[in-house]
N, CA, C and O of each residue as an XYZ file, in Angstrom:
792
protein
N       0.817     -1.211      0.000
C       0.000      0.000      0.000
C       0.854      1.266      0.000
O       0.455      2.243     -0.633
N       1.769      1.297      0.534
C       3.233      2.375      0.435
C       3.195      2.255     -0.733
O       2.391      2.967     -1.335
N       3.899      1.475     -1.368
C       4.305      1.921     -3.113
C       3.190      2.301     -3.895
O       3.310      2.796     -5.015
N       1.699      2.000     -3.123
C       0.454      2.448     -4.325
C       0.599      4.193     -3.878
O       0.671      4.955     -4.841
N       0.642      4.813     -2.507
C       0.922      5.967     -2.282
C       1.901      6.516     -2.668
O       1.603      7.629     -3.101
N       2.698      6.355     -2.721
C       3.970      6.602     -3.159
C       4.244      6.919     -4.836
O       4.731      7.916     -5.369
N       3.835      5.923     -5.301
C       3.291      6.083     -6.889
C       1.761      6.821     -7.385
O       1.160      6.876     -8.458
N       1.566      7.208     -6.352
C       0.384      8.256     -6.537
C      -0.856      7.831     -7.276
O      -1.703      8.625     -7.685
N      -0.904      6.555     -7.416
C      -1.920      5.957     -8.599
C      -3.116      5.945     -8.109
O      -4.104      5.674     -8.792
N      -3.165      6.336     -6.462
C      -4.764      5.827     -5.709
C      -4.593      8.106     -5.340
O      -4.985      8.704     -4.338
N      -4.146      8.490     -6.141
C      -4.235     10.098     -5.622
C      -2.931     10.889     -5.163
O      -1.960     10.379     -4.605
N      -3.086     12.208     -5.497
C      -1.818     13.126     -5.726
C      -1.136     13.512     -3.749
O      -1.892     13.951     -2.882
N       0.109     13.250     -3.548
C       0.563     13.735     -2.171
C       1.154     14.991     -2.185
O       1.997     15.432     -2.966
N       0.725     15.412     -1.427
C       1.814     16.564     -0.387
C       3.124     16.326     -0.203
O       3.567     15.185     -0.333
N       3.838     17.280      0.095
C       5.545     16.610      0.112
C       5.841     16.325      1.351
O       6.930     15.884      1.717
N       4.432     16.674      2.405
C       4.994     16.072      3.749
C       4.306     14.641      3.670
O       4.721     13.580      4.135
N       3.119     14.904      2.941
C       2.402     13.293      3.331
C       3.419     12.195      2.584
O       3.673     11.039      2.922
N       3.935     13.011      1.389
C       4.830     11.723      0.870
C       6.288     11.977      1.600
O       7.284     11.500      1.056
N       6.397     12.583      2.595
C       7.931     12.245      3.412
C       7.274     11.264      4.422
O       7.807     10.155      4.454
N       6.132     11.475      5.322
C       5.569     10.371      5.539
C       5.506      9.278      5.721
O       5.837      8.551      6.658
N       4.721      9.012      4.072
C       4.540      7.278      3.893
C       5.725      6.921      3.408
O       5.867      5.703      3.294
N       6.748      7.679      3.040
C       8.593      6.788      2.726
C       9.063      6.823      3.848
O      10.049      6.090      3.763
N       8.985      7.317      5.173
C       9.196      7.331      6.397
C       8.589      5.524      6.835
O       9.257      4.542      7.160
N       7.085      5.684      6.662
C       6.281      4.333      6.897
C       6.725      2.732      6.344
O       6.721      1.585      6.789
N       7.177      3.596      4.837
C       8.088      2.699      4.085
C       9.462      2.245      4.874
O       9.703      1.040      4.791
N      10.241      2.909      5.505
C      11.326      2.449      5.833
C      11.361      1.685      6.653
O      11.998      0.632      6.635
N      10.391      2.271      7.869
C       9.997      1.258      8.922
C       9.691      0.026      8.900
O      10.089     -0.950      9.536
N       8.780      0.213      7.926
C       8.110     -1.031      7.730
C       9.451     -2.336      6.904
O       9.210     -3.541      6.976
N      10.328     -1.988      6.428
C      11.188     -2.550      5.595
C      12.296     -2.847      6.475
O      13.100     -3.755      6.264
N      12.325     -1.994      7.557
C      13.300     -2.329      8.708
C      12.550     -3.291      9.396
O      13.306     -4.076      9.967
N      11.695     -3.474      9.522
C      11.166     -5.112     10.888
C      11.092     -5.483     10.209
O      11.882     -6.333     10.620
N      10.764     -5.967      8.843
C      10.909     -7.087      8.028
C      12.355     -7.360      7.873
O      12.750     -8.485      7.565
N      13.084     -6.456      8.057
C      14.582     -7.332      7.644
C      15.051     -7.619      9.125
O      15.856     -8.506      9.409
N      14.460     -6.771     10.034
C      14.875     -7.579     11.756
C      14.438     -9.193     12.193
O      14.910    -10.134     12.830
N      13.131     -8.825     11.355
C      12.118    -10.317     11.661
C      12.997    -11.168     10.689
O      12.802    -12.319     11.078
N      13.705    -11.207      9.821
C      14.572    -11.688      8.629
C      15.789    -12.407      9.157
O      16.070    -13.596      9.001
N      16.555    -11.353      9.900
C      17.536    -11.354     10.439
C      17.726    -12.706     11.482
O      18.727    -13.421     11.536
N      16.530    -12.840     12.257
C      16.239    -13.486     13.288
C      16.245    -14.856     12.751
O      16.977    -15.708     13.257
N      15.546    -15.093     11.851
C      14.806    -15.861     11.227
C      16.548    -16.997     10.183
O      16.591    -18.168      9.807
N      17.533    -15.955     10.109
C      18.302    -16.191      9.246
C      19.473    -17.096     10.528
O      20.238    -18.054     10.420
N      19.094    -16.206     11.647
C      20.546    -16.482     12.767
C      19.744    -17.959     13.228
O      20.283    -19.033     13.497
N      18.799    -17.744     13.223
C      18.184    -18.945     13.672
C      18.772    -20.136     12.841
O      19.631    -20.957     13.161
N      18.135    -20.008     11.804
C      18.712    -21.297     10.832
C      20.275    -21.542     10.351
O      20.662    -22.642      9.958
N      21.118    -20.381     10.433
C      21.850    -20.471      9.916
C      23.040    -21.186     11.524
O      24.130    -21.713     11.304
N      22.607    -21.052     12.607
C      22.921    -21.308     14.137
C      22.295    -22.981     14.326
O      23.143    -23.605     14.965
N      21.252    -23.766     14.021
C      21.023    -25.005     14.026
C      21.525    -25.678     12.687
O      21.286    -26.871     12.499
N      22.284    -24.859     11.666
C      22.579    -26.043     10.564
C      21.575    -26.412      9.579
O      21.846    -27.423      8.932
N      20.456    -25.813      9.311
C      19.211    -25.473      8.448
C      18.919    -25.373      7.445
O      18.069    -25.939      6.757
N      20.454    -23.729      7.062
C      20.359    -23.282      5.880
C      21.337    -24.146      4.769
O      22.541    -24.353      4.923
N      20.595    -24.547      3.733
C      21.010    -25.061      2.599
C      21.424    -24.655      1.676
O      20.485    -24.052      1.156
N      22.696    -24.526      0.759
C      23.002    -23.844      0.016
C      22.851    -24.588     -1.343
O      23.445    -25.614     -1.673
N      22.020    -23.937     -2.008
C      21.729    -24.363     -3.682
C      22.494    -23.375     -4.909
O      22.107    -22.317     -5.404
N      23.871    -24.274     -5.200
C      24.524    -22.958     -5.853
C      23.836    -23.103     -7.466
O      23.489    -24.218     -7.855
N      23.701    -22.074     -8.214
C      23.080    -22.163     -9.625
C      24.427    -20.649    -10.204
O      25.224    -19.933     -9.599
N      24.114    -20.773    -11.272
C      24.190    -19.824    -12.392
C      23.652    -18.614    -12.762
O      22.750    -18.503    -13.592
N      24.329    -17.427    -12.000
C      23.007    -16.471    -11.903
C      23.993    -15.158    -12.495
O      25.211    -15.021    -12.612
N      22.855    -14.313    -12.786
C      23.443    -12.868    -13.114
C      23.904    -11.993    -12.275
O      22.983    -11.438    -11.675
N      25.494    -11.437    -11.815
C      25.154    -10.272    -10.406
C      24.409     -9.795    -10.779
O      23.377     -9.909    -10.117
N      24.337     -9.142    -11.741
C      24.130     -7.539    -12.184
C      22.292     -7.463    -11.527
O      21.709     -6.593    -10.881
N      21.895     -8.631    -11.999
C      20.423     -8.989    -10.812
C      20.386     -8.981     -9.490
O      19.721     -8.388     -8.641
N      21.201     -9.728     -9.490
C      21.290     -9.754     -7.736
C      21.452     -8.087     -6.673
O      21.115     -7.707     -5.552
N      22.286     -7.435     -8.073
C      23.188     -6.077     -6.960
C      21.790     -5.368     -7.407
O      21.158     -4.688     -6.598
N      21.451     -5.522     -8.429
C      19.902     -5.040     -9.264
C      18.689     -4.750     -7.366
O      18.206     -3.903     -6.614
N      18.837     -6.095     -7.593
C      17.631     -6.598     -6.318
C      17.970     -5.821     -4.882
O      17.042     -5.317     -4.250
N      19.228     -5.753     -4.438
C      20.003     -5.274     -3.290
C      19.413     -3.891     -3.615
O      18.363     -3.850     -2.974
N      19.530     -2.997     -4.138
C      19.716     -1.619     -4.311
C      18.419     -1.495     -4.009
O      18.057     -0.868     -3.014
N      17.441     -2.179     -4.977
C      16.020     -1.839     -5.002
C      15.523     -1.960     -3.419
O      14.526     -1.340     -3.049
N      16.239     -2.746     -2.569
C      15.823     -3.560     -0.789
C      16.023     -2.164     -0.308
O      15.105     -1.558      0.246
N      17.210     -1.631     -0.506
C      18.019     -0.767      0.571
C      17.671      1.077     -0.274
O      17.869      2.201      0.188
N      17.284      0.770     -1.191
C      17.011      2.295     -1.643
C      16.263      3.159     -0.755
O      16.583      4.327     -0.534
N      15.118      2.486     -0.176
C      14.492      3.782      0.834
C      15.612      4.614      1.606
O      15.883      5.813      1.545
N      16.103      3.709      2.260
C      17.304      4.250      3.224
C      18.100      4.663      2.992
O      18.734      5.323      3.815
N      18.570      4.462      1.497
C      19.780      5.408      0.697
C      19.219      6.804      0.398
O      19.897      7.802      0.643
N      18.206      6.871     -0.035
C      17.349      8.023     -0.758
C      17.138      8.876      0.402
O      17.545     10.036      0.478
N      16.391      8.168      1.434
C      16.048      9.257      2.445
C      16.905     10.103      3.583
O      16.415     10.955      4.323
N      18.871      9.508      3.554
C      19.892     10.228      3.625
C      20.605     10.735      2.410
O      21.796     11.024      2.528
N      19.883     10.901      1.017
C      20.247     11.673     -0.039
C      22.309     11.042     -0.108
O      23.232     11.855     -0.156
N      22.503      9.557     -0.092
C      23.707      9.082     -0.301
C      23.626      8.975     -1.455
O      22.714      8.350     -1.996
N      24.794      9.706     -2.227
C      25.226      9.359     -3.182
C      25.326      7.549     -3.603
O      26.046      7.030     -2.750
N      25.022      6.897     -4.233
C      25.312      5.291     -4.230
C      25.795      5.492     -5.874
O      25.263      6.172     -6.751
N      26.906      4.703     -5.922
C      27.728      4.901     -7.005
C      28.755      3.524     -7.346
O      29.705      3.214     -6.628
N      28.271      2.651     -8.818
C      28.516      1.872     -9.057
C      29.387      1.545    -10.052
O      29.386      1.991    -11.199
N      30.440      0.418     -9.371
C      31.481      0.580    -10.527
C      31.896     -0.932    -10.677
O      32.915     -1.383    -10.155
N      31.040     -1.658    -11.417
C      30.921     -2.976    -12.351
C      31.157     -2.947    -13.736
O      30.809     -2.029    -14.479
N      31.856     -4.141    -14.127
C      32.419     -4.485    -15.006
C      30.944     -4.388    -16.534
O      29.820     -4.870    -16.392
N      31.265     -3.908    -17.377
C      30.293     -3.594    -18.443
C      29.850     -5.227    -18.567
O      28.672     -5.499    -18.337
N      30.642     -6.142    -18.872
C      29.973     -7.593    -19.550
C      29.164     -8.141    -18.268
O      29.786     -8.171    -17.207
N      27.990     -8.522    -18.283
C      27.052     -8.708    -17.137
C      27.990    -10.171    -17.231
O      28.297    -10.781    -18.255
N      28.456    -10.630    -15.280
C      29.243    -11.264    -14.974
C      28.334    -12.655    -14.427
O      27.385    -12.184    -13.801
N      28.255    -14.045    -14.416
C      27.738    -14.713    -14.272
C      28.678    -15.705    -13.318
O      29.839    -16.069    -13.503
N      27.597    -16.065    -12.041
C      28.743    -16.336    -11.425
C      27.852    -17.758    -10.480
O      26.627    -17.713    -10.376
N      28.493    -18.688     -9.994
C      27.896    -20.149     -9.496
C      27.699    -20.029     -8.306
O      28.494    -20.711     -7.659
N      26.683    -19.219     -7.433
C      26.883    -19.148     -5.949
C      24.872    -19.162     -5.891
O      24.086    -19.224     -6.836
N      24.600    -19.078     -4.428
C      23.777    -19.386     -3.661
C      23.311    -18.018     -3.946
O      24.016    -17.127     -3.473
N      21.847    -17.516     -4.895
C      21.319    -16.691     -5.035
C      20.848    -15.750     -3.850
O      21.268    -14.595     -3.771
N      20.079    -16.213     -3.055
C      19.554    -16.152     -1.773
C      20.695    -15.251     -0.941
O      20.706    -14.101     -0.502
N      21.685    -16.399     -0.950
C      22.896    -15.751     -0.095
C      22.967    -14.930     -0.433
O      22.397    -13.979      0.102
N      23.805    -14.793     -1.662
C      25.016    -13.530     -2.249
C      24.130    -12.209     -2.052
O      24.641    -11.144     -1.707
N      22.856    -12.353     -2.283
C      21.878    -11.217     -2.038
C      21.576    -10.987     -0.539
O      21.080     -9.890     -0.279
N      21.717    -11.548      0.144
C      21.482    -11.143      1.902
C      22.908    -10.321      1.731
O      22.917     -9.091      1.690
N      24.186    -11.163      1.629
C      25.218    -10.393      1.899
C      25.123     -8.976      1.613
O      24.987     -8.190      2.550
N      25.200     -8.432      0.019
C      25.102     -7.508     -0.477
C      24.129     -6.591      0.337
O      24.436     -5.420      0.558
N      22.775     -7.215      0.849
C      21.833     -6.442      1.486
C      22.848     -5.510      2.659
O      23.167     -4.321      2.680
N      23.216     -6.868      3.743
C      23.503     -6.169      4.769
C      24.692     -5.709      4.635
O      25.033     -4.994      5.577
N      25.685     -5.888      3.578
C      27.083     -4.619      3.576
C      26.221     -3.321      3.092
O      26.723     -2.251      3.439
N      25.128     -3.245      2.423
C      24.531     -1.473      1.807
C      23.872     -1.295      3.033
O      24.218     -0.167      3.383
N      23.233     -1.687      3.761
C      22.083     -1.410      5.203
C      23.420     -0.802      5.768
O      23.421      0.404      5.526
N      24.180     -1.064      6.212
C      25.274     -1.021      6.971
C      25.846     -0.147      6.460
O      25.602      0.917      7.028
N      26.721     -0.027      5.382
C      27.211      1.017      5.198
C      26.140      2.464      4.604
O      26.544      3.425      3.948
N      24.651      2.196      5.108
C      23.851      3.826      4.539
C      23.904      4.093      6.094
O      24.239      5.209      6.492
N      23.618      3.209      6.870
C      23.811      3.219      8.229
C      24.822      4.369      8.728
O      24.515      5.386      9.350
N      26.041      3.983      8.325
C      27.033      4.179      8.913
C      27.688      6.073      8.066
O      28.508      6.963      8.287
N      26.704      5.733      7.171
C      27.355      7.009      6.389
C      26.519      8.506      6.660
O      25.518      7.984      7.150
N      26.307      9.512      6.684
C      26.279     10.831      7.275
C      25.528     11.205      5.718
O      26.027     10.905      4.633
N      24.087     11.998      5.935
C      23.326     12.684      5.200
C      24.525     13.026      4.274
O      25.640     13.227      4.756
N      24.247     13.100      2.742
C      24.506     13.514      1.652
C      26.151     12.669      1.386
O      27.000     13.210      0.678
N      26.334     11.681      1.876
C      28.014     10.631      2.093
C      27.762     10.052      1.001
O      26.678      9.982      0.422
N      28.813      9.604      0.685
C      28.402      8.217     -0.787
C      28.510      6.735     -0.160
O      29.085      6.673      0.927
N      28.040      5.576     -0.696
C      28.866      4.762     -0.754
C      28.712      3.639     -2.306
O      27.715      3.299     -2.943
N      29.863      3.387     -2.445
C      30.938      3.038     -3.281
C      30.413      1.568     -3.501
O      30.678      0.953     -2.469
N      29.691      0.626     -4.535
C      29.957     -0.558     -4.784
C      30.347     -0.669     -5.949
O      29.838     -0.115     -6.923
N      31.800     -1.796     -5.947
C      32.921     -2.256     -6.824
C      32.747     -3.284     -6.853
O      32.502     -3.876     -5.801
N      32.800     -4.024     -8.194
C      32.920     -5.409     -8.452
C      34.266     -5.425     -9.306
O      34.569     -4.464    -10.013
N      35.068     -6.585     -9.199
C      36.144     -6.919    -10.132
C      36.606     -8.514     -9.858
O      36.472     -9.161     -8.819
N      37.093     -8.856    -10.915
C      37.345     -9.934    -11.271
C      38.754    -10.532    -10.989
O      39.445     -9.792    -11.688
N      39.483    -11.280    -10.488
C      40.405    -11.313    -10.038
C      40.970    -13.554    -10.219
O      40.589    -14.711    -10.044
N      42.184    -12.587    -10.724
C      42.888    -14.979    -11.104
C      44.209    -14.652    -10.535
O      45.071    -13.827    -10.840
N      44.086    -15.743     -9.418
C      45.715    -16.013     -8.691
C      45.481    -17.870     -8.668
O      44.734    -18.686     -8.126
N      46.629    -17.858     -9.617
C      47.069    -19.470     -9.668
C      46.073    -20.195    -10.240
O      45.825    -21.296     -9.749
N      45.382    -19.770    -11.278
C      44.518    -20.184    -12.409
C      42.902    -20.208    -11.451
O      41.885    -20.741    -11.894
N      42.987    -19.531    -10.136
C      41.728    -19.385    -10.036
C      41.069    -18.550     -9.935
O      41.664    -17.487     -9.756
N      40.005    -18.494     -9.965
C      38.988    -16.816    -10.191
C      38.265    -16.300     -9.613
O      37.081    -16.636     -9.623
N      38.668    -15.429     -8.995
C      38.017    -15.059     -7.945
C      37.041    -13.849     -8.338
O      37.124    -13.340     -9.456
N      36.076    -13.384     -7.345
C      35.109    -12.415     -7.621
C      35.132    -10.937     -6.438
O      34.262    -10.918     -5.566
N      35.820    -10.162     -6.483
C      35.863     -9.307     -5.421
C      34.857     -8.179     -5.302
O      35.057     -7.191     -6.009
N      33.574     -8.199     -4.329
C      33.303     -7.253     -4.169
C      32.983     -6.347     -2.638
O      32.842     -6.478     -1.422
N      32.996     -5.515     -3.586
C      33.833     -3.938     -2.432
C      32.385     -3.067     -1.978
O      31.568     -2.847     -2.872
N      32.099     -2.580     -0.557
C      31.181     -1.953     -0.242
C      31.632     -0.910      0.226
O      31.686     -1.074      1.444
N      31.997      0.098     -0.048
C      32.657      1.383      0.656
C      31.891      2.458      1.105
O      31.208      2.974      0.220
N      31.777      3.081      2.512
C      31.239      4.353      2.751
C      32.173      5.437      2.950
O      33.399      5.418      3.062
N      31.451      6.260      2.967
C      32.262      7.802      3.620
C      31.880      7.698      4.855
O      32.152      8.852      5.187
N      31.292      7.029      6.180
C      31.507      7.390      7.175
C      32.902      7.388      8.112
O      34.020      7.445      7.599
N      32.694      7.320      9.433
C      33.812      7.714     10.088
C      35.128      7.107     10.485
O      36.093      7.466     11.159
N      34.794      6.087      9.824
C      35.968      4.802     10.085
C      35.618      4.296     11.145
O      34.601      4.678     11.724
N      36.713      2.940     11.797
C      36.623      2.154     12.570
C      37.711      2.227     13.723
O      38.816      1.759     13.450
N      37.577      2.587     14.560
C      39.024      2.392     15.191
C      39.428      0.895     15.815
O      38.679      0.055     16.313
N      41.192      0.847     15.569
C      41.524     -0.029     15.497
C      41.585     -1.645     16.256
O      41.750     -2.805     15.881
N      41.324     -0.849     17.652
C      40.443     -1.822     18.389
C      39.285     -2.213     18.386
O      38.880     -3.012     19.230
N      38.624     -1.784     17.550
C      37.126     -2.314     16.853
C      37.084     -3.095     16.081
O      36.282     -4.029     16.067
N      38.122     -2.826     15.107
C      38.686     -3.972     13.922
C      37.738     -5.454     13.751
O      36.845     -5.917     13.042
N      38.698     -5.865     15.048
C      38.340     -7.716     14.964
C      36.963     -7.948     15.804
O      36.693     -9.124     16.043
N      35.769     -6.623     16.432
C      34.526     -7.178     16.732
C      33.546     -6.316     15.520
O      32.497     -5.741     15.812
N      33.964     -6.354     14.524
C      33.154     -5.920     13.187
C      32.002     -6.524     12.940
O      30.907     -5.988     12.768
N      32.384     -8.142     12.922
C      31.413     -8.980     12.435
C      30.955    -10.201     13.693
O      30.436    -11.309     13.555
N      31.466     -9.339     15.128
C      30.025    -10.231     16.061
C      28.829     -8.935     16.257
O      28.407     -7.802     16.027
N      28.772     -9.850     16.699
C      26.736     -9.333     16.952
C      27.093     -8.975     18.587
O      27.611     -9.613     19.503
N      26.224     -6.858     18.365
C      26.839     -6.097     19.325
C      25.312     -5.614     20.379
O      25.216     -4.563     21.012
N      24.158     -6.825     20.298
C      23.297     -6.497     20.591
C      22.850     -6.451     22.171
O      21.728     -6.223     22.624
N      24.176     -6.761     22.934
C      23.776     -7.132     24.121
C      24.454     -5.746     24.818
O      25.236     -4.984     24.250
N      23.985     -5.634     26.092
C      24.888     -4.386     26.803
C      25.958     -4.588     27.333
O      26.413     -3.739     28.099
N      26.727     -5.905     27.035
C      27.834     -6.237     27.421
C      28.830     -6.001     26.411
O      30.050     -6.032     26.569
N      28.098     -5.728     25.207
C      29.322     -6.070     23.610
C      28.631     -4.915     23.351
O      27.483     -5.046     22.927
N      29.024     -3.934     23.493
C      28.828     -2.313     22.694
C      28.861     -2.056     21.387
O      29.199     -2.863     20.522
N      28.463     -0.774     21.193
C      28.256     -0.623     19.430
C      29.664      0.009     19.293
O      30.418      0.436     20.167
N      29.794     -0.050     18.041
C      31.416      0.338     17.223
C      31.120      1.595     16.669
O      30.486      1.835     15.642
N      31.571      2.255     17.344
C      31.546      4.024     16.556
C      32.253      3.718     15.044
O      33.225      3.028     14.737
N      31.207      4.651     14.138
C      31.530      4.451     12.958
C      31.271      2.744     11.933
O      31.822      2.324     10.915
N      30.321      2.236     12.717
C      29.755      0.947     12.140
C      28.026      1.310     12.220
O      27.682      1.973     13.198
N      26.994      0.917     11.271
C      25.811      1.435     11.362
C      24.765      0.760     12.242
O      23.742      1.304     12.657
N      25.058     -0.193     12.418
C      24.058     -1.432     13.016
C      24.212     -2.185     14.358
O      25.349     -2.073     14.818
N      23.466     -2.832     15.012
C      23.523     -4.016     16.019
C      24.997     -5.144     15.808
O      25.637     -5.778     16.648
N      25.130     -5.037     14.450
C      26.141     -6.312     14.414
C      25.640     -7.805     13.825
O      26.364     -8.686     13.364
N      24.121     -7.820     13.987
C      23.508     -8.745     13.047
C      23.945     -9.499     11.989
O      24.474    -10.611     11.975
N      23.575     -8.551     10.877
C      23.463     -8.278      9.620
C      24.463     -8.446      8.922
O      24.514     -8.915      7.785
N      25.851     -7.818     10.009
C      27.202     -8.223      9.365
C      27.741     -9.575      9.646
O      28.492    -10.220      8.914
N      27.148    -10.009     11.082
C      27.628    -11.552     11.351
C      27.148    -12.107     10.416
O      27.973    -12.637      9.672
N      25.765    -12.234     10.054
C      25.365    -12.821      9.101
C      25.893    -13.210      7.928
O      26.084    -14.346      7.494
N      26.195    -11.741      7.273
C      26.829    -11.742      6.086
C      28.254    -12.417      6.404
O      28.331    -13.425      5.701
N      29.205    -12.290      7.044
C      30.033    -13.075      7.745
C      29.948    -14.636      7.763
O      30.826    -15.427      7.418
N      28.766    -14.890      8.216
C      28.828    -16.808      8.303
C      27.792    -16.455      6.350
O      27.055    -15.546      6.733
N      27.609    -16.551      5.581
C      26.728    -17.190      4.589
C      27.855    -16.721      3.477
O      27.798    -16.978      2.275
N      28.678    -16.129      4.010
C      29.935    -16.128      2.437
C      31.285    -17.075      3.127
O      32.074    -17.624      2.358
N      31.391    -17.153      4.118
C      32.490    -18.297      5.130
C      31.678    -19.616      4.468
O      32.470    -20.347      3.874
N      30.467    -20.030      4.434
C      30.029    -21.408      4.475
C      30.272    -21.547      2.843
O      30.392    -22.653      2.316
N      30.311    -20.753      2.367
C      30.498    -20.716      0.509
C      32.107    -20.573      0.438
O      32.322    -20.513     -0.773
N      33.152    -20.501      1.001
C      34.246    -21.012      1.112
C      34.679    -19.786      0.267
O      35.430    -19.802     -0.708
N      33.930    -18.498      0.949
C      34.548    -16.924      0.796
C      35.179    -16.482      1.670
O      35.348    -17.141      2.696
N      35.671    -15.326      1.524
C      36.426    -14.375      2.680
C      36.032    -13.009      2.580
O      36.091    -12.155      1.695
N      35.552    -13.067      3.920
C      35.313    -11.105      4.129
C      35.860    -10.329      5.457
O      35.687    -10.642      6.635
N      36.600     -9.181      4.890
C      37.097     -8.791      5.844
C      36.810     -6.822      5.509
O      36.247     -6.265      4.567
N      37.568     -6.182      6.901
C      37.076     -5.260      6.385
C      38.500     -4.418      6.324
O      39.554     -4.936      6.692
N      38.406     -2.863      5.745
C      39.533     -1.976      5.467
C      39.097     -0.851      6.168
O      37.958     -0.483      5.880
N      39.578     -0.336      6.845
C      39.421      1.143      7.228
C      39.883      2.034      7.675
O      40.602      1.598      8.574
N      39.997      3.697      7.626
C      40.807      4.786      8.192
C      39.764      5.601      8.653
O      38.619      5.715      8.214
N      40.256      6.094      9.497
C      39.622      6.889     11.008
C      39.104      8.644      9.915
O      39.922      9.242      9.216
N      37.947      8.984     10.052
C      37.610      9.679      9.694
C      37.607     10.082      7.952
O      37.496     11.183      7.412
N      37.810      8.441      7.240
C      37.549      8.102      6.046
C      36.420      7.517      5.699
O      35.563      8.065      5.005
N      36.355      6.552      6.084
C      35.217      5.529      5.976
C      35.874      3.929      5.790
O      35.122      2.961      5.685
């Protein structure tokens, strides 16, 4: 019902009623990805989640990501700025997955980034020792990480015992997550950062 308001097709808005219902929109898109989240640690914590690798298009997948996380990009006016390889890249991984990941590195880094900030997704292609790897890059302009934050990036910071990471956007969820569902696909993610870079 948001996107029928929003698209104005059921009648014309105001620019507050439509800051509003994209307000309603976000919300509403945030407990669905909390209720998600839950739903993901759950299964992915008893041994559940199944990985079905196929043959898929990024350029869909990062397609699908953008479209998840756009409210929240749009409504801090972030620059989002993409820099993929022109030949649409086809690649053998767990659809499902590769798209949560992507979700929660953009949630995270709009999170983490400051009204009118960019952030940066890079894809590139990469062969060491005849194998081929797929690198992709989620970059913000927020505030960096300091260095003792480093290595609790990707636990989950939801308790009042494990604090939040200045200059990280989230609970810690989203990134554990993304953390265990590219580890079980026999990936590596880590992160890069400078103090008042991003």
């Amino acid at each position: 019902y948001t996107d029928l308001l929003l698209g104005e097709s059921v009648g014309i808005l105001g620019a507050l009623q439509h800051k509003f219902v994209e307000r309603i929109k976000a919300s509403t898109e945030r407990i669905g990805g909390l209720v998600d989240d839950l739903i993901q640690i759950t299964t992915l914590e008893t041994g559940q989640r199944e990985f079905n690798p196929e043959l898929i298009d990024l350029n869909l997948i990062i397609d699908n990501a953008m479209a998840y996380t756009g409210t929240q990009i749009r409504e801090k006016n972030i620059t989002l700025r993409l820099d993929i390889p022109e030949t649409p890249l086809k690649i053998q991984t767990d659809r499902d997955a590769l798209q949560q990941v992507l979700i929660h590195l953009l949630q995270n880094a709009s999170a983490a980034t400051p009204s009118e900030g960019t952030i940066t997704l890079r894809v590139q292609t990469q062969t060491d020792d005849d194998n081929h790897f797929l690198l992709i890059q989620v970059a913000d302009t927020g505030g960096g990480i300091a260095a003792d934050d480093i290595q609790r990036v990707f636990a989950r910071r939801y308790r009042a015992d494990n604090s939040l990471i200045q200059g990280l956007g989230d609970t810690g969820v989203g990134l554990s997550i993304a953390k265990t569902l590219v580890e079980a696909q026999n990936g590596r993610i880590w992160v890069e950062t400078e103090m008042s870079i991003g």
